[in-house]
LUMMIMAR-727813 format. One record per residue: x, y, z of N, C-alpha, C in turn. Coordinates in steps of 0.02 Angstrom, whole numbers, padded with zeros to 5 digits. Example, Ala and Ser with C-alpha at 12.3 -4.5 7.8 and 13.67 -1.06 7.14 Angstrom:
# LUMMIMAR-727813
<<00660, -00284, 00390>, <00615, -00225, 00390>, <00660, -00165, 00390>>
<<00642, -00112, 00354>, <00684, -00053, 00357>, <00645, 00002, 00394>>
This chain:
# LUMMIMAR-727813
<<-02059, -04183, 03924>, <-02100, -04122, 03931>, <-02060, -04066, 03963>>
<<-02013, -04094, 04016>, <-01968, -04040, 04046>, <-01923, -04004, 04006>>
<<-01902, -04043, 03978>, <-01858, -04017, 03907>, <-01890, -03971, 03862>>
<<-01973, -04007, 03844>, <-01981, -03939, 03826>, <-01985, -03883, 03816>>
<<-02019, -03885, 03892>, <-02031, -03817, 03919>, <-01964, -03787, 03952>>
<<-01925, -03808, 03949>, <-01847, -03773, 03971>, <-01825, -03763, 03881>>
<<-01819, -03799, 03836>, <-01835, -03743, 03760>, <-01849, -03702, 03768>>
<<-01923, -03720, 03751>, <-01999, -03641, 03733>, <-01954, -03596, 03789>>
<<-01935, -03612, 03854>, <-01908, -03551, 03907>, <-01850, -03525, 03876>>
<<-01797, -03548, 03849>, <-01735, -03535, 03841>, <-01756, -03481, 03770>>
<<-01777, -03521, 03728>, <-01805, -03447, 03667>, <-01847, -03397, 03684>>
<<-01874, -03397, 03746>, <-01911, -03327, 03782>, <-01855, -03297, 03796>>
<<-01808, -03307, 03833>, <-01758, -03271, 03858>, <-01719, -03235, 03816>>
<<-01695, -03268, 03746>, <-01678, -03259, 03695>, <-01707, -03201, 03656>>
<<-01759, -03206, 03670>, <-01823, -03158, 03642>, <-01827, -03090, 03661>>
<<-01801, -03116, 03724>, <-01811, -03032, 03786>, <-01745, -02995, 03781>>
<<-01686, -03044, 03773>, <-01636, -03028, 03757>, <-01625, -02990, 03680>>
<<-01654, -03014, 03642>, <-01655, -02965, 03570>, <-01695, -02924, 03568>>
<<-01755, -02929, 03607>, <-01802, -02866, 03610>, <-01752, -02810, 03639>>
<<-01726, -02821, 03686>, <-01689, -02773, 03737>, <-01614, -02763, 03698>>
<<-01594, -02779, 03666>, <-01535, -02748, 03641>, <-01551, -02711, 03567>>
<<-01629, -02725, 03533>, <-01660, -02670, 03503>, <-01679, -02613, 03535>>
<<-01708, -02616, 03575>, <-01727, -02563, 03598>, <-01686, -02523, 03625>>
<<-01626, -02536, 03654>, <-01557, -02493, 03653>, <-01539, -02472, 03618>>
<<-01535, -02513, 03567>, <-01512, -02475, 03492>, <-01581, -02416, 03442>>
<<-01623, -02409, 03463>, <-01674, -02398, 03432>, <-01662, -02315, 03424>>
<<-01672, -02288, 03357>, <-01645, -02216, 03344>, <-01711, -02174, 03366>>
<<-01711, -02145, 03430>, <-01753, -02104, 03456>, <-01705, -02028, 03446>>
<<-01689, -02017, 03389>, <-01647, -01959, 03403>, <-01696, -01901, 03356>>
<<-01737, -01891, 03346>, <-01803, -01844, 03314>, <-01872, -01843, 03376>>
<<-01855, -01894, 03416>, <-01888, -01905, 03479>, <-01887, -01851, 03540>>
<<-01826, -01869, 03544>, <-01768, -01851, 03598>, <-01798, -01771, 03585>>
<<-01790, -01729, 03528>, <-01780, -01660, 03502>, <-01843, -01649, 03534>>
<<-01893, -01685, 03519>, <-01941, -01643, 03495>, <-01985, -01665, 03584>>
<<-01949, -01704, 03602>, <-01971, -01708, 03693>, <-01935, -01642, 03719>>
<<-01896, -01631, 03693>, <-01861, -01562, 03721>, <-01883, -01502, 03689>>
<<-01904, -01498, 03648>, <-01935, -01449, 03620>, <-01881, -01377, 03609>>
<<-01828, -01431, 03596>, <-01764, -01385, 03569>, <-01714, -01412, 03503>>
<<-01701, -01386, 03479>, <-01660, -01409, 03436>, <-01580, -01392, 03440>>
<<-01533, -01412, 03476>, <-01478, -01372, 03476>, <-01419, -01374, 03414>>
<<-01374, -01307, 03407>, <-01358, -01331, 03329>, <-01297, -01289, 03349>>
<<-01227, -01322, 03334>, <-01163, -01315, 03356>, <-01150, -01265, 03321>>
<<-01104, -01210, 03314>, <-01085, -01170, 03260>, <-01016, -01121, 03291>>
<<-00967, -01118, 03241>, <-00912, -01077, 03240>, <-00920, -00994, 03220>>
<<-00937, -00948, 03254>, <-00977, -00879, 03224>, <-00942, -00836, 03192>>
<<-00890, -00843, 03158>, <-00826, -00840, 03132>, <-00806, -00818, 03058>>
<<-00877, -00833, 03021>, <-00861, -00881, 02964>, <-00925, -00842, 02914>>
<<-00937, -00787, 02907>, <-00981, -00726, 02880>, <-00982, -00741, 02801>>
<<-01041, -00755, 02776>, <-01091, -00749, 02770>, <-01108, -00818, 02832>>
<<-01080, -00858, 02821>, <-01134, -00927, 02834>, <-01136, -00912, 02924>>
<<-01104, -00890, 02963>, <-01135, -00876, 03037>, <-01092, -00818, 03074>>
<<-01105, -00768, 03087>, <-01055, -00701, 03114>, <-01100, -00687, 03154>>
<<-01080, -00644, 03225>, <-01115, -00630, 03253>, <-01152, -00535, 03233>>
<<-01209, -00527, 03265>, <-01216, -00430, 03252>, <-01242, -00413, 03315>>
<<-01236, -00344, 03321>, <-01283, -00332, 03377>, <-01341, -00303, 03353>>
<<-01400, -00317, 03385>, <-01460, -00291, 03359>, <-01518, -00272, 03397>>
<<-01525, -00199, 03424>, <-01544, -00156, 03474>, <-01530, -00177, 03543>>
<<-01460, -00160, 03537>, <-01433, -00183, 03583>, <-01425, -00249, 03614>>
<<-01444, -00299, 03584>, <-01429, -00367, 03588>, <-01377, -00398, 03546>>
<<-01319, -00440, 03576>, <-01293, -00492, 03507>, <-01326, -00545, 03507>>
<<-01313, -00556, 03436>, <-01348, -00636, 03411>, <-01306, -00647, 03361>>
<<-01325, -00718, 03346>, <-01281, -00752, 03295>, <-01326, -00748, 03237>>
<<-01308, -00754, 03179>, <-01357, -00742, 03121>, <-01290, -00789, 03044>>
<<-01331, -00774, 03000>, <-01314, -00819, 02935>, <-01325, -00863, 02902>>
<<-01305, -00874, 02842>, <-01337, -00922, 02805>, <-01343, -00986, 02841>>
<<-01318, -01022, 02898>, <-01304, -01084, 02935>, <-01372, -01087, 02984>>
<<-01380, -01022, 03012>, <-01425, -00992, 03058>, <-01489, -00999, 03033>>
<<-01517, -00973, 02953>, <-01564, -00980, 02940>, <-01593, -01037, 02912>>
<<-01535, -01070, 02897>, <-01560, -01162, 02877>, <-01564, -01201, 02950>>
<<-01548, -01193, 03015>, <-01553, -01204, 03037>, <-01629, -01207, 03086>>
<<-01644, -01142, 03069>, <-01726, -01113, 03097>, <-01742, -01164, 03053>>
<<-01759, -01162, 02986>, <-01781, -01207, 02935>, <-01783, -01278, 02954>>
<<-01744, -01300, 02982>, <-01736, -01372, 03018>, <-01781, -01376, 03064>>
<<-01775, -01319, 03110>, <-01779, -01341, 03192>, <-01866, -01328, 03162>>
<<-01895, -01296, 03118>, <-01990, -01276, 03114>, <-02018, -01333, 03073>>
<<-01974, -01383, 03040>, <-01995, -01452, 03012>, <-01966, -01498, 03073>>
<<-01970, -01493, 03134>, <-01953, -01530, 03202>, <-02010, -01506, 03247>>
<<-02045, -01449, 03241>, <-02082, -01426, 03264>, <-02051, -01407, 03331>>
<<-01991, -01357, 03334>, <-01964, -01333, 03389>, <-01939, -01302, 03380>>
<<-01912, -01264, 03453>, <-01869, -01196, 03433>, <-01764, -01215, 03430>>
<<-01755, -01154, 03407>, <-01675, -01159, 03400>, <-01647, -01119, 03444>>
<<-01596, -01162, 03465>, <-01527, -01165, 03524>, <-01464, -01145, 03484>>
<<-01438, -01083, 03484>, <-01372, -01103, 03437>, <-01310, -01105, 03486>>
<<-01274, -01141, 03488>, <-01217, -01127, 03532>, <-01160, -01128, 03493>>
<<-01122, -01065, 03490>, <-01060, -01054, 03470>, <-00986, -01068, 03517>>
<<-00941, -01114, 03472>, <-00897, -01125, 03504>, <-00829, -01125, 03469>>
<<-00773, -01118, 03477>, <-00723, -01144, 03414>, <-00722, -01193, 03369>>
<<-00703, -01193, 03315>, <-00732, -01242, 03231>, <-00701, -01303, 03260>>
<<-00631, -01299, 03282>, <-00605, -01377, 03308>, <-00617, -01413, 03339>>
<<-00681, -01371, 03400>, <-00705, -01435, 03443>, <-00769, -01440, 03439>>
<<-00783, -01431, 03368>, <-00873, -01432, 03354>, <-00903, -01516, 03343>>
<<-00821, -01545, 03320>, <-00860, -01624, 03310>, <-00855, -01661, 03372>>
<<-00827, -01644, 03421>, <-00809, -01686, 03493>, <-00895, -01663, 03530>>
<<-00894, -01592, 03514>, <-00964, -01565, 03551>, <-01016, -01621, 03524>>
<<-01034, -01642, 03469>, <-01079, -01682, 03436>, <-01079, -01772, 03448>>
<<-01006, -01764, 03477>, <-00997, -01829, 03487>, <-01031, -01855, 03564>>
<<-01000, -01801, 03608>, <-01011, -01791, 03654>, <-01083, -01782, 03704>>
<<-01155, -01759, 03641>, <-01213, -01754, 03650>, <-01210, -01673, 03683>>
<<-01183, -01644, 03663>, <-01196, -01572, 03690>, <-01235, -01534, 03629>>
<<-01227, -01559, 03581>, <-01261, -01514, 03530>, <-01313, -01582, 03469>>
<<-01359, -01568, 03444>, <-01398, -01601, 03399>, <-01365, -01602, 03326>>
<<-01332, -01553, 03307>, <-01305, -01544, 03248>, <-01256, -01499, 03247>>
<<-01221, -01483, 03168>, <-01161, -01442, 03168>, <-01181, -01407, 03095>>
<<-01199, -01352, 03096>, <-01197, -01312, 03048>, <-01144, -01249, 03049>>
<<-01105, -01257, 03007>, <-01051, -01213, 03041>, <-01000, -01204, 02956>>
<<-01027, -01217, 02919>, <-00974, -01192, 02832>, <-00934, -01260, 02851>>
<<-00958, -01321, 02868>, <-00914, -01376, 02893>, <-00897, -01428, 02824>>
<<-00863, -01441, 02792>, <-00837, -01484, 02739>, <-00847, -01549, 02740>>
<<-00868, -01595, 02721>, <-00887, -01648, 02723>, <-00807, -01685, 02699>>
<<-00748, -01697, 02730>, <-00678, -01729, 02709>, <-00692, -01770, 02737>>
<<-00646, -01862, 02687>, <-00642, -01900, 02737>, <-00610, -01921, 02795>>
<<-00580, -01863, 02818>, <-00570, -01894, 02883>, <-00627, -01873, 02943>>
<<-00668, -01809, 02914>, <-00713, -01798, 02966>, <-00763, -01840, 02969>>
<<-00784, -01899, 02911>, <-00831, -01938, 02894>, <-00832, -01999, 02923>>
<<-00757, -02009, 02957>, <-00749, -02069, 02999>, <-00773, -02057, 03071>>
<<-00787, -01989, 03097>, <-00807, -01995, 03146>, <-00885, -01950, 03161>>
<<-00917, -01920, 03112>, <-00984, -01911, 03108>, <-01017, -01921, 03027>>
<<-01079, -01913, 03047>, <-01116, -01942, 02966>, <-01135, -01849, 02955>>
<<-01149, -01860, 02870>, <-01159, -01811, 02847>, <-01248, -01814, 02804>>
<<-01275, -01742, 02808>, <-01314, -01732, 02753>, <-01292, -01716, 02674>>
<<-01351, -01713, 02645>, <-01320, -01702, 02564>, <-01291, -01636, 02577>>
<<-01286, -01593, 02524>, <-01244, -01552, 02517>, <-01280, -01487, 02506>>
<<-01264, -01417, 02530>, <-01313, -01369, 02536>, <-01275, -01305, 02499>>
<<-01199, -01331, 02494>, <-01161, -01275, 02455>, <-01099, -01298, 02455>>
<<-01069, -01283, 02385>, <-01017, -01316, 02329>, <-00961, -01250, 02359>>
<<-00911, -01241, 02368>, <-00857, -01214, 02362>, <-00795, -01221, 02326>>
<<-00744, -01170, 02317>, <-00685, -01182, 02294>, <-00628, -01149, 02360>>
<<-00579, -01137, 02344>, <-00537, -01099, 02397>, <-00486, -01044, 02343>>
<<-00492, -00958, 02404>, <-00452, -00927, 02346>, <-00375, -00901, 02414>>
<<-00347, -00858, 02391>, <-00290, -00827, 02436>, <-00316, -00763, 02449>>
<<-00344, -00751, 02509>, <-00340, -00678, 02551>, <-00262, -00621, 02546>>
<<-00267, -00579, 02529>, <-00199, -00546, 02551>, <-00235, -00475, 02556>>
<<-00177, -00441, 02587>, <-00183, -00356, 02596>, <-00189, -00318, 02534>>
<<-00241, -00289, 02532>, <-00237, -00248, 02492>, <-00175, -00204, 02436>>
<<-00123, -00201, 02487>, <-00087, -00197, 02431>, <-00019, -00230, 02388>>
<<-00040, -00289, 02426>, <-00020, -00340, 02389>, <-00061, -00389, 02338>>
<<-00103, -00353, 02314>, <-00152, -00370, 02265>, <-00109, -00403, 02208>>
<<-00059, -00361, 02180>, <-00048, -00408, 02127>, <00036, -00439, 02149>>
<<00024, -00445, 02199>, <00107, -00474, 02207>, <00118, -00544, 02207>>
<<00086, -00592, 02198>, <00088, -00661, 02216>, <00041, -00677, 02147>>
<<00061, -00742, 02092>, <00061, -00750, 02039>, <00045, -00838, 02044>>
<<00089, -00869, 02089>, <00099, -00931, 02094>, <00137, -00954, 02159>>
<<00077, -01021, 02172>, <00117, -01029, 02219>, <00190, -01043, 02245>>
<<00234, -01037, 02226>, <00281, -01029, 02232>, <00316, -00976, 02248>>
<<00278, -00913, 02228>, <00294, -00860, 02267>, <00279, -00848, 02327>>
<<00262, -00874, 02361>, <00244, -00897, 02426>, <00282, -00931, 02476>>
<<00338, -00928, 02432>, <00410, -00983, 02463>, <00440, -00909, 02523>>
<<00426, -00956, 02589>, <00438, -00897, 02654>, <00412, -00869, 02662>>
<<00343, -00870, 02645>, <00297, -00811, 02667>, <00246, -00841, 02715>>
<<00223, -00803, 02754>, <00169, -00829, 02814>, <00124, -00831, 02788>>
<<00073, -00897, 02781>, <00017, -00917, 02736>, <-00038, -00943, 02802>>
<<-00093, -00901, 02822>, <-00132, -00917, 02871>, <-00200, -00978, 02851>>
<<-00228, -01012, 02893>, <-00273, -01031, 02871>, <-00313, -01070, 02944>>
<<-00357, -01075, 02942>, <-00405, -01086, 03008>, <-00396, -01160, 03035>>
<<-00374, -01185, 03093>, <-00357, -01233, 03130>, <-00410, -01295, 03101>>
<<-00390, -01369, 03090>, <-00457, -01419, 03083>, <-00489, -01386, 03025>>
<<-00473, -01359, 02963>, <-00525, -01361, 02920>, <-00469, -01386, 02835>>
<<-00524, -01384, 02782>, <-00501, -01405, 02755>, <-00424, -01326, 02705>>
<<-00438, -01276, 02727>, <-00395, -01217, 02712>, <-00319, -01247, 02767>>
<<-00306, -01274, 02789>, <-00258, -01303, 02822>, <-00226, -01349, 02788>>
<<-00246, -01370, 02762>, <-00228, -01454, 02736>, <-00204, -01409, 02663>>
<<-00245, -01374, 02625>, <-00219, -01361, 02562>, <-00168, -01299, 02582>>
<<-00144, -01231, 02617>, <-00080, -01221, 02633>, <-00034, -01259, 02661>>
<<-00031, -01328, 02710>, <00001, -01378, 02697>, <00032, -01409, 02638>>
<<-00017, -01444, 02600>, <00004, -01469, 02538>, <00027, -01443, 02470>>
<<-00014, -01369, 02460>, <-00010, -01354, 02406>, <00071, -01281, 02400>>
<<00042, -01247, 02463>, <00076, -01198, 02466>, <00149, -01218, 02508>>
<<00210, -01260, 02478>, <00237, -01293, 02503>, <00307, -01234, 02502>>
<<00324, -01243, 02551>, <00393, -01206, 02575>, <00374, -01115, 02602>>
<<00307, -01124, 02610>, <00293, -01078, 02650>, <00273, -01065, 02729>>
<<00256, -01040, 02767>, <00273, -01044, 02858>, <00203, -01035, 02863>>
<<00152, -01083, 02867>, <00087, -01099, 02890>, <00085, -01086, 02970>>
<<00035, -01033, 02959>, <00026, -00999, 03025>, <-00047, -01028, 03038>>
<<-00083, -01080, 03072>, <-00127, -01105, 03094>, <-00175, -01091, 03180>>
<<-00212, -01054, 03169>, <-00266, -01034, 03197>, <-00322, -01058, 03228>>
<<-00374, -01059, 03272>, <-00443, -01077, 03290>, <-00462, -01033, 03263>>
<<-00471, -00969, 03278>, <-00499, -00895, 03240>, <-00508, -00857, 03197>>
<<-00543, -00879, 03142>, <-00536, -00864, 03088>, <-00552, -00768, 03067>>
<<-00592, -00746, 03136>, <-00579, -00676, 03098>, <-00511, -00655, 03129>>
<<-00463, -00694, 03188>, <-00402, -00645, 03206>, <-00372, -00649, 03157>>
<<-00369, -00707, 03115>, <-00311, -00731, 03074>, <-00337, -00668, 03015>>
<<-00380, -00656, 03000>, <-00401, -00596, 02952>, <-00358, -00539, 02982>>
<<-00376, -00523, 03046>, <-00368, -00449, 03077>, <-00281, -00446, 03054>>
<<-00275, -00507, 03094>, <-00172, -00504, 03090>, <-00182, -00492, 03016>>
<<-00214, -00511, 02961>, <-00182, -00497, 02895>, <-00185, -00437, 02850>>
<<-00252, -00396, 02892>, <-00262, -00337, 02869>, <-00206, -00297, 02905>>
<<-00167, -00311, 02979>, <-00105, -00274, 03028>, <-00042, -00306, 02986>>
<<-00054, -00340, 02922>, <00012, -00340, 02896>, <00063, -00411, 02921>>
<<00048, -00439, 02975>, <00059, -00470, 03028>, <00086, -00558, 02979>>
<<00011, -00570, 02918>, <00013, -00630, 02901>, <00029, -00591, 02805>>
<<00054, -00639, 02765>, <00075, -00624, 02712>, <-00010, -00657, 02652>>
<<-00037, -00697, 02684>, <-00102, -00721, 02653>, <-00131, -00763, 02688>>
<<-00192, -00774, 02672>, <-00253, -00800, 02704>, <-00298, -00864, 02664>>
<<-00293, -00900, 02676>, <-00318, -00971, 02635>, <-00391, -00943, 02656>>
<<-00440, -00956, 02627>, <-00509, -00963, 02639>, <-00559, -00967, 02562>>
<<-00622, -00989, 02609>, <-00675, -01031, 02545>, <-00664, -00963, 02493>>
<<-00702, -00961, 02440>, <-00726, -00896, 02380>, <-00764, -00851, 02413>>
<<-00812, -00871, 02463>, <-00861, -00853, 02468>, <-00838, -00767, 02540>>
<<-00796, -00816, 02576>, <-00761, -00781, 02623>, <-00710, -00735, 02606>>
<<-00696, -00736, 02540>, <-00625, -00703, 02508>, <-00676, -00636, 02488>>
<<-00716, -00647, 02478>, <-00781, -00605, 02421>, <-00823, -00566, 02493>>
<<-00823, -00605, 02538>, <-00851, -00542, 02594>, <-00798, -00519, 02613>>
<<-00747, -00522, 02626>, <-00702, -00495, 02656>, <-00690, -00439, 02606>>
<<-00670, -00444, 02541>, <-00653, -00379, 02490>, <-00702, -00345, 02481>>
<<-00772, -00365, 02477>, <-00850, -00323, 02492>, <-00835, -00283, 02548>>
<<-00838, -00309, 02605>, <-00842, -00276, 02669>, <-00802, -00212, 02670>>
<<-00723, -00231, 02656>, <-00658, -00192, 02654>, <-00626, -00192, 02624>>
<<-00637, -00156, 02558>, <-00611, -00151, 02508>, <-00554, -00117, 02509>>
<<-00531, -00081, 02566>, <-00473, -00035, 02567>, <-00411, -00072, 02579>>
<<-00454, -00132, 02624>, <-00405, -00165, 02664>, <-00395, -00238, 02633>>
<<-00423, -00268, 02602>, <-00407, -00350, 02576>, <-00423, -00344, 02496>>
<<-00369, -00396, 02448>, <-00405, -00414, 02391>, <-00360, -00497, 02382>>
<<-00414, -00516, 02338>, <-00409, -00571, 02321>, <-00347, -00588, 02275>>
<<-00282, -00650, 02282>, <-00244, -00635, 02234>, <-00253, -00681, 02180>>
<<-00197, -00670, 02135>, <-00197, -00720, 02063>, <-00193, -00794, 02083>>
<<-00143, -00808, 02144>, <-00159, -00871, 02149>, <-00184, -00921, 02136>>
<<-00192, -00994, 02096>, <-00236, -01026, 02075>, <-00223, -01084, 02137>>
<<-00280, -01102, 02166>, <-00272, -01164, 02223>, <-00314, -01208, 02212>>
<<-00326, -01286, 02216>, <-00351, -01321, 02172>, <-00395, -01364, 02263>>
<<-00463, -01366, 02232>, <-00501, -01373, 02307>, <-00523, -01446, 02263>>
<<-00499, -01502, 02298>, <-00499, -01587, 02292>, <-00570, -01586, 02299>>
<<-00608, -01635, 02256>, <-00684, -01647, 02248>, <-00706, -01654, 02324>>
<<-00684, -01711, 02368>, <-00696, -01720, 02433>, <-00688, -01663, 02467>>
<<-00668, -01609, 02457>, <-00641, -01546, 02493>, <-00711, -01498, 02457>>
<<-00765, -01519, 02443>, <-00787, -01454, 02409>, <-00865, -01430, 02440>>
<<-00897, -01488, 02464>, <-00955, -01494, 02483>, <-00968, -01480, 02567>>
<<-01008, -01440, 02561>, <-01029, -01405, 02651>, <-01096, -01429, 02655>>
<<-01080, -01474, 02715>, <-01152, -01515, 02762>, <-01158, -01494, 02811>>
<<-01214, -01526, 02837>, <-01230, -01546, 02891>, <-01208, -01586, 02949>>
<<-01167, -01578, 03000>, <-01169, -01665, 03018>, <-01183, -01677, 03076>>
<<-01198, -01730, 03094>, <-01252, -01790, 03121>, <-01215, -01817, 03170>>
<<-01226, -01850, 03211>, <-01208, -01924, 03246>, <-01221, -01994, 03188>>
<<-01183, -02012, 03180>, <-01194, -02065, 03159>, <-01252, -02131, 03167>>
<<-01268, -02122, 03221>, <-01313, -02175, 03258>, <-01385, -02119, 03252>>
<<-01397, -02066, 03221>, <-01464, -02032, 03221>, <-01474, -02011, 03157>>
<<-01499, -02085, 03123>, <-01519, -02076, 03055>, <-01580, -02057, 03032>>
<<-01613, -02060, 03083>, <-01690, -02037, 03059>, <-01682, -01943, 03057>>
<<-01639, -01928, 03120>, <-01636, -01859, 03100>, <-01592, -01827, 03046>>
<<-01570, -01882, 03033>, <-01511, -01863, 02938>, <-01568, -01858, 02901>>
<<-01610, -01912, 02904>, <-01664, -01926, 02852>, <-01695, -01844, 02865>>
<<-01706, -01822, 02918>, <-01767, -01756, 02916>, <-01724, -01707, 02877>>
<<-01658, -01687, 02906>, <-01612, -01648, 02888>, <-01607, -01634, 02798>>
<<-01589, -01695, 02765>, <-01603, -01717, 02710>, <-01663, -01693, 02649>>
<<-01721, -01724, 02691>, <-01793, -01694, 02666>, <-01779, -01628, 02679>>
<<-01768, -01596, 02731>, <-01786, -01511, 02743>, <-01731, -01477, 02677>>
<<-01675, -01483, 02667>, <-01627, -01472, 02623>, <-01648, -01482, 02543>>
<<-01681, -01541, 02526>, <-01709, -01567, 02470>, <-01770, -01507, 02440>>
<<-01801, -01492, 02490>, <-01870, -01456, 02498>, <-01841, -01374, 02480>>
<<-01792, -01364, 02493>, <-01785, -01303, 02489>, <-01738, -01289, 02455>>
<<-01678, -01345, 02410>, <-01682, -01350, 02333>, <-01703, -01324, 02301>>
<<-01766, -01372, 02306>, <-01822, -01376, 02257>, <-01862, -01320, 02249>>
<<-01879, -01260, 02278>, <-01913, -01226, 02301>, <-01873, -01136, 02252>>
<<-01799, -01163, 02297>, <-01747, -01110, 02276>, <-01738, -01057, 02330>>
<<-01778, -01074, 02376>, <-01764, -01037, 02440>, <-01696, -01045, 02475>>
<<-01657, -01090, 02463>, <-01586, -01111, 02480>, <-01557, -01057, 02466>>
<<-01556, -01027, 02385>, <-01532, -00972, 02365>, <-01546, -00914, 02382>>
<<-01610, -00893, 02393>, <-01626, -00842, 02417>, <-01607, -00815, 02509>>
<<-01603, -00875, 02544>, <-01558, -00863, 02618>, <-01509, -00845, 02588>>
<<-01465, -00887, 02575>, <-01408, -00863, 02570>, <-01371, -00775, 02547>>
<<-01434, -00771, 02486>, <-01436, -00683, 02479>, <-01463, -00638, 02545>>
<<-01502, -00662, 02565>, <-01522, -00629, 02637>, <-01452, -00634, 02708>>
<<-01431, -00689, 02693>, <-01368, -00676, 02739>, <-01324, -00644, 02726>>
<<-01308, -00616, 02642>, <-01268, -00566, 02617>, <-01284, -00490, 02642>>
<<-01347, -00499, 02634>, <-01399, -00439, 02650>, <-01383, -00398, 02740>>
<<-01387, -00475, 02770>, <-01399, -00446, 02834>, <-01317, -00415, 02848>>
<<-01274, -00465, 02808>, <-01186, -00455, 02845>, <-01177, -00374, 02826>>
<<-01207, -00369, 02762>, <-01187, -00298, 02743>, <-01203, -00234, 02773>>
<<-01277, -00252, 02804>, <-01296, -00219, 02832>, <-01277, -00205, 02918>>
<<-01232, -00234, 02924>, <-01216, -00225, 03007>, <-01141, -00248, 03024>>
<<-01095, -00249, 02947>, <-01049, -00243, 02947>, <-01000, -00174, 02973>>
């Protein structure tokens, strides 16, 4: 009988012991948010349309396409939004770290960033073109003309890796700052500028006097093309919300229409 009941005891313990190392593990991370009644959301402000800062009656704020999917998140959480801007290279340590809930920031879903956070689906497809000065518009044909020339591109992203690889025997000038690395190129300073389409296209919108896009053809790797969301890995229920909110506004076509409104606003306070 003693035996028994030292069993039946030993699988209680057992019991309490798996209860309790569930419940450690248990994804309270949509919990957590919404006990705080904040949503905080990492971002590089850098990076116009998708997040630049403006001032607006006398206030700055951060604004953009990243910004307004983000409100969009944080009002299917039923809370408000925190944005904290910081440099693009230490936006995944911030997330790792629990300083921020998410990273919306024009962030690329590559695999090496995938080994150390999880991603949502995908909210916008890119390619990559060559920034240059205006009047070097038609001077560069191929990459190869590029042999010794200062080829800029933003620290930790995927515009690094392809003037690395592609633009080979040229002097990769690598950055955190993606509008100095502009400024130096409009002062003549950098010979071209790696960045998404989207960034090549505000920049020659904005200042047309001062930047155009060249002939260059640069070839953006499938894994290199898709801009998420990303997550902690261990807070899947809030991938799951992230996910739905993104799906929803697909579907809707409102995805598209922010994004024209962030064109809207850059232009307007450019």
């Amino acid at each position: 009988m003693k035996k028994l009941f030292g069993f039946i005891g030993s699988l209680m313990v057992v019991g309490l012991l798996l209860a309790g190392c569930s419940t450690s593990k248990a994804d309270n991370s949509v919990k957590k948010i919404q006990d705080k009644k904040t949503l905080i959301v990492g971002t590089s402000a850098d990076y116009a349309p998708f997040e630049f800062p403006i001032v607006k009656n006398g206030h700055k704020e951060i604004v953009g396409y990243d910004i307004l999917l983000s409100k969009k998140i944080a009002d299917s959480l039923g809370v408000k939004l925190k944005i904290v801007n910081t440099e693009f290279p230490s936006l995944i340590s911030e997330l790792q770290d629990n300083k921020v809930d998410l990273i919306l920031a024009g962030m690329v879903s590559t695999p090496q960033r995938k080994k150390a956070v999880a991603f949502s689906k995908s909210y916008y497809t890119v390619k990559n073109q060559l920034l240059v000065n205006r009047k070097d518009a038609n001077k560069y044909h191929t990459t190869a003309d590029l042999k010794g020339k200062s080829v800029g591109a933003q620290q930790s992203t995927t515009q690094e890796s392809i003037v690395k690889s592609q633009i080979k025997g040229s002097q990769p000038v690598i950055e955190s700052n993606l509008t100095s690395l502009a400024t130096e190129l409009g002062q003549g300073k950098l010979d071209g500028l790696v960045v998404e389409n989207e960034i090549a296209d505000n920049y020659v919108t904005t200042y047309p006097k001062k930047y155009a896009i060249s002939n260059v053809t640069l070839n953006t790797p499938k894994n290199f093309r898709y801009i998420n969301v990303a997550t902690r890995k261990s807070d899947k229920k809030l991938l799951k919300k992230v996910n739905s909110e993104i799906t929803k506004l697909q579907k809707s076509g409102e995805l598209t229409k922010m994004f024209k409104q962030a064109q809207t606003i850059q232009a307007k306070y450019k």
